[in-house]
Each structure stands twice: as C-alpha cells, then as structure tokens.
C-alpha positions as CSV (number, residue, x, y, z in Angstrom):
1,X,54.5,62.9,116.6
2,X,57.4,62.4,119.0
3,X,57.1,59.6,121.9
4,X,55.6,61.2,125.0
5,X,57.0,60.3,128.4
6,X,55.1,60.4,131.9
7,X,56.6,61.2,135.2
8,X,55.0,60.6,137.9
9,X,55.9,61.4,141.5
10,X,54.6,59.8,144.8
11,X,54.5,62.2,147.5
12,X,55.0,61.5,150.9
13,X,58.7,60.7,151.3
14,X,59.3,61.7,147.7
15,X,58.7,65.3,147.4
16,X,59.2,66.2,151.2
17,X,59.6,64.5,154.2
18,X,56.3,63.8,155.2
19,X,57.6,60.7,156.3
20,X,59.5,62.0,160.1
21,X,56.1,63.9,160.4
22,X,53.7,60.6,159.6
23,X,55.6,58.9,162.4
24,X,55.6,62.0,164.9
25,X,52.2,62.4,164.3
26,X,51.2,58.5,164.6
27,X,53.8,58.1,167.6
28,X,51.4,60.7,169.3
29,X,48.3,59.0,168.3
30,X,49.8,55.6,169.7
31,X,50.5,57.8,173.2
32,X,47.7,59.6,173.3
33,X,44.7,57.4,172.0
34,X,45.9,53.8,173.1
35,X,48.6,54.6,175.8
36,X,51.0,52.9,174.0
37,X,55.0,54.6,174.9
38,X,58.0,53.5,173.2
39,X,56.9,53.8,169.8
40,X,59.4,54.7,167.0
41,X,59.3,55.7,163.3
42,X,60.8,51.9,162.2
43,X,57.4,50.2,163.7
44,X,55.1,52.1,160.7
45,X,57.8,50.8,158.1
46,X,55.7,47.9,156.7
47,X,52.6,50.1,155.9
48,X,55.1,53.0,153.5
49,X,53.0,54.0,150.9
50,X,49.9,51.3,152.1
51,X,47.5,54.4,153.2
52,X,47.1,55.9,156.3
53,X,45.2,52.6,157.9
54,X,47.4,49.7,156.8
55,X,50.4,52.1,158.0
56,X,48.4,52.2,161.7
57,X,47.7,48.7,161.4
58,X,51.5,48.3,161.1
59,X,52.3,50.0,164.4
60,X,49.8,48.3,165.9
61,X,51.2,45.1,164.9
62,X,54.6,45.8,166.3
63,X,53.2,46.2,169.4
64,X,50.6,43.4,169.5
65,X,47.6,45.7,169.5
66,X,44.7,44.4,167.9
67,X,42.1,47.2,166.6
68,X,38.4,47.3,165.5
69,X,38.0,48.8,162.1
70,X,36.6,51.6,164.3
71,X,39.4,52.3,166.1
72,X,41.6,52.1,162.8
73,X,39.5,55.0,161.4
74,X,39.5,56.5,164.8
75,X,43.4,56.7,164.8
76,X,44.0,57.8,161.2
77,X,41.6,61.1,161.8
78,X,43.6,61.6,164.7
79,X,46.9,61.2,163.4
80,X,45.7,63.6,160.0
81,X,44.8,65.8,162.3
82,X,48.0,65.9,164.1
83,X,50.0,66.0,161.0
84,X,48.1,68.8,159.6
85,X,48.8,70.7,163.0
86,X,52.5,70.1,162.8
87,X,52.2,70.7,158.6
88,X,50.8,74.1,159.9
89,X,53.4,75.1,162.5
90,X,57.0,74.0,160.8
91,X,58.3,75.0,157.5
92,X,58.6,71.7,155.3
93,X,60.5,72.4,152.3
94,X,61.0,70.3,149.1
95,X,64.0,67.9,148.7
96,X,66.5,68.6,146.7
97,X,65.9,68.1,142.9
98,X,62.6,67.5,143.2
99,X,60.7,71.0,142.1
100,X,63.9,71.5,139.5
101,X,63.0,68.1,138.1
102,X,59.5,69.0,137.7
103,X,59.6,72.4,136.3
104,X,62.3,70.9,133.6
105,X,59.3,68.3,132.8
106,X,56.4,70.6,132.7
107,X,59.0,72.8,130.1
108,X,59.2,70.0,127.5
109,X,56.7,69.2,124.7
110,X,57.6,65.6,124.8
111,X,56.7,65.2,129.2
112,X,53.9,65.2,131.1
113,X,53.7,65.2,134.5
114,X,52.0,63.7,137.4
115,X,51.2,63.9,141.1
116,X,49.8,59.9,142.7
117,X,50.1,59.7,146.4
118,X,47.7,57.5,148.4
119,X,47.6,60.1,151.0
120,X,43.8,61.9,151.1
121,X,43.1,65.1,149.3
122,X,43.7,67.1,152.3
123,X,46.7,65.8,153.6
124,X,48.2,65.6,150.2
125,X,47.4,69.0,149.3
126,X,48.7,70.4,152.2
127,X,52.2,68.8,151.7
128,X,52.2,70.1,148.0
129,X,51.3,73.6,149.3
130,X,54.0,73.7,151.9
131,X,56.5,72.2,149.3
132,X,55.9,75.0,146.9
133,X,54.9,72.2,144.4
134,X,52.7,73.5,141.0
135,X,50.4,70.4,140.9
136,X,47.4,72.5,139.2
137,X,49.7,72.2,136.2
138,X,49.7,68.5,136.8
139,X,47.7,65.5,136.5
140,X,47.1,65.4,140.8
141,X,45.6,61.9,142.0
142,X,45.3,61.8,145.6
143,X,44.0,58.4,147.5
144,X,40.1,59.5,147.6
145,X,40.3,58.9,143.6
146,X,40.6,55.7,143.6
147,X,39.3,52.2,145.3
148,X,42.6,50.3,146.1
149,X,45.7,51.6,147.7
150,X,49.5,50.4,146.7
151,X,50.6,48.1,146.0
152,X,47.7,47.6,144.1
153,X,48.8,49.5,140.3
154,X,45.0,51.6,140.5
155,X,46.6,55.0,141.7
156,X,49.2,54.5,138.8
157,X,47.2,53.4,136.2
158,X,44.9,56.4,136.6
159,X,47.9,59.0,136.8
160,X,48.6,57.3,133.1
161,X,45.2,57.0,132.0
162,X,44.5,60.8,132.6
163,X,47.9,61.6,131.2
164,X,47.1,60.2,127.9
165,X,50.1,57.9,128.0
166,X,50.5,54.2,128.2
167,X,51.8,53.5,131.4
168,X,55.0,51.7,129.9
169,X,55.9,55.1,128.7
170,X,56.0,56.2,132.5
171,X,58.3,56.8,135.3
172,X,57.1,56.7,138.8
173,X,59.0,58.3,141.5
174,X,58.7,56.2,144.8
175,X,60.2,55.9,148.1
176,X,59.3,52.7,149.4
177,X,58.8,49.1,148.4
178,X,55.1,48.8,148.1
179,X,55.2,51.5,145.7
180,X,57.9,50.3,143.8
181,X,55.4,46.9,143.1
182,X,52.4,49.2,142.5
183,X,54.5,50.7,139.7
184,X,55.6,47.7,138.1
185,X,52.1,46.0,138.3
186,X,50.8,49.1,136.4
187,X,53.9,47.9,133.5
188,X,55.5,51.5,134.5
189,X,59.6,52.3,135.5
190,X,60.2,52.8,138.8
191,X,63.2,55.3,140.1
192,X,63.3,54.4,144.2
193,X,64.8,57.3,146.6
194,X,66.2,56.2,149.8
195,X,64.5,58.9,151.4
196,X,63.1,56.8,153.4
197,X,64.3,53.2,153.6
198,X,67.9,52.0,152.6
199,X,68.4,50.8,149.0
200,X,68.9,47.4,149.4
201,X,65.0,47.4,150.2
202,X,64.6,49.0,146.8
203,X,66.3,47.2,144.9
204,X,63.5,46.1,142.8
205,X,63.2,49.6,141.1
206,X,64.9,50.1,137.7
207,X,67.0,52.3,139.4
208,X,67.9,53.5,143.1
209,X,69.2,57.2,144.0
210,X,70.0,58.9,147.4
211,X,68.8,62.1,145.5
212,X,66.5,63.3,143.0
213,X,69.6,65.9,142.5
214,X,71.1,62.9,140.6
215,X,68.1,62.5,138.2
216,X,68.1,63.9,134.7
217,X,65.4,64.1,131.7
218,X,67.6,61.9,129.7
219,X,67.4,59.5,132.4
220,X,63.9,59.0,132.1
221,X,63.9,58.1,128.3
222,X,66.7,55.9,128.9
223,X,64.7,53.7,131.8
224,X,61.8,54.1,129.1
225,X,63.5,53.7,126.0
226,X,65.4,50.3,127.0
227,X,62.6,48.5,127.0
C-alpha cells in the first residue's frame, strides 16, 4: 500500500483573511462594550490561533483591562457576532493557492485532507462557505470538537486520528506561532504563511512561504519524507 500523507489547513488567516476581520470586529467590541478607543489589529497578536477568549484576553492586556470570565464570554459573542455581520456583508475570497492546493490533494489516492481551526462551528463554517472551500469532502474539526485550544496539539491530533494517518505523516498549514507549536507537539510538519505575522516569527515551522501559490504536492512528501 503506498504511504498516505495528511494535509491539514488551519483556517483563519490560512485560507482567507479572517484575520483584518477578527480585529475589525474585536476593535468594535473594545469601542463599543468597554469604551476602550485606540485599539489596533497588532494588540490581538499574542492570542493568533489561541481561541476567540485568550485572543480578547490579549487586547485587553495591551490596554491593562482586567475582565471577569463573564465579561470574556460576553465580548467573544459580541465580537462573533460582529464578525458574522461583516462575513455577511463583504465578499471574502480565498488566498491564492489555497483552494488549488486542496482540490490537487483531494485528487490523489495517496492524500487526505483536513480542515482544524479553533474557531467555533459557526464562525468556521461561515468563513469556509464564503471561501468557496469543499470541507464536506474533508475531515472538518472546528474548536467545539475538542477540550484544549492551540497550542495545545488536541485540534491536530484529532484531524490525524480521524484521517487515519499518524500525525508524522502530516502537514499542517498555519499562520501563526501558537499554531506552529500545536503542530509540532502533535509530531506533525508545519508550513507557516506570513499571512499574518512576518516570518521571522515563524521561523520554527519546517518551512515559511509568503504564499500557498509557492506550495506544491511534492513539497509535502519532501517535509514528510525527510524525516
């Protein structure tokens, strides 16, 4: 039987950017829920990839609020209801190289693919939707499937498990550094797009790209195989 790979995208910042919207949205739930001005996209970077609470609890750092565990909850409704609204009104295509890299995937014997994203089943969905993504031809693990958010390696070791591949056969597709130690911890390859934060915050992925446009099949089982 030939060797199987796994490939396994993160989605928020990966597959579109969902990123500039997370900090629109949470910018306005700063304003609007704790009269907070002057927030900007760079104060949420420490929670990438966390969940949508540790990424408030990041803002909220920067600017030396402390919140209840009620008014955590409080602002991450809020702020998925904000991104949903804004999700609903703008167009928010796929980057480039991302569906192409997929759909190449899904057409081989030897792949399998998967969607793991800490975001909830809503949010999550709707960003796949809106990307044109086909995750019901995927393994699709969303942050209400599992117990422990990145960097813990749960979300990645489940994408693997239901896969049917050892995670050391897998790639994970990530955008930011929590991620990139989630994948690792779970004994996976990590490829790190600077979609989102510059490289040299990456640079503990096997490899870093400014584009998925510059990722190949071939470079998969080479990340895989050199091991």
């Amino acid at each position: 039987m030939n060797k199987l790979y796994g490939l396994i995208f993160d989605v928020d910042g990966v597959i579109a950017d969902t990123e500039a919207v997370n900090a629109r949205a949470s910018i306005k739930v700063f304003a609007d829920l704790f009269g907070v001005e002057g927030v900007v996209r760079k104060d949420f970077e420490a929670g990438l990839g966390r969940g949508a609470e540790e990424y408030v609890r990041a803002g909220a750092t920067i600017h030396g609020l402390e919140l209840s565990d009620d008014q955590v909850e409080e602002a991450t409704q809020l702020r998925q209801e904000y991104f949903l609204k804004i999700l609903n009104e703008e167009p928010l295509p796929a980057f480039p190289g991302v569906l192409e890299l997929m759909e190449k995937a899904m057409q081989r014997d030897d792949f399998r693919v998967a969607i793991a994203t800490s975001g909830t089943l809503e949010k999550s969905r709707a960003v796949l939707n809106a990307a044109a993504v086909p995750y019901q031809r995927m393994v699709y693990i969303n942050g209400n499937d599992v117990t422990h958010k990145k960097p813990d390696p749960e979300l990645f070791l489940l994408a693997a498990e239901r896969m049917g591949i050892d995670p050391s056969h897998c790639v994970v597709i990530e955008d930011a550094p929590n991620g990139i130690q989630a994948a690792k911890a779970a004994g996976a390859k990590c490829i790190a797009v600077t979609n989102s934060t510059s490289a040299d915050k990456l640079r503990e992925a096997g490899l870093v790209c400014d584009s998925l446009e510059q990722i190949a099949l071939a470079t998969i089982q080479e990340l895989v195989d050199a091991t």
